[in-house]
C-alpha positions, -999 to +999 in steps of 0.1 A: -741+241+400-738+204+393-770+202+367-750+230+347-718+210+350-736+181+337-756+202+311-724+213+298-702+186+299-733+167+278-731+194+250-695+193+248-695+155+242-724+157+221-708+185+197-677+166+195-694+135+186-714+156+159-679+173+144-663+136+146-691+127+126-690+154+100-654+147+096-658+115+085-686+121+061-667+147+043-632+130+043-634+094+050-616+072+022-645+042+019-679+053+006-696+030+028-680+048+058-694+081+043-728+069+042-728+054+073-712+089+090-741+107+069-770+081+083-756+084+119-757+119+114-793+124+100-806+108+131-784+134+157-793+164+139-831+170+138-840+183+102-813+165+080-827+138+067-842+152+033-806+164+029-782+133+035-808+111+010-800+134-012-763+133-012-765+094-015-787+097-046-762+117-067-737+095-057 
């Protein structure tokens, strides 16, 4: 019971940290902000990292 509280009290917290994230990436008012939301994000989400150099590129 406890190791699936803690199991999903961790993917809570880590999902909000992940949407908190994206949020700021998409909408954030400094660019530097975006980029570093985007960087922070490439390392959290496994298979994002072609994607986010990318998006600093056409910038």
């Amino acid at each position: 019971m406890a190791i699936g509280l803690l199991s999903t009290v961790a993917a809570v917290f880590y999902g909000g940290t992940i949407s908190i994230l994206a949020l700021t990436a998409t909408f954030a008012r400094r660019r530097t902000l975006r980029r570093e939301a985007r960087s922070t994000l490439a390392v959290l989400v496994p298979g994002r990292l072609a994607e986010s150099q990318h998006v600093d590129r056409v910038q």
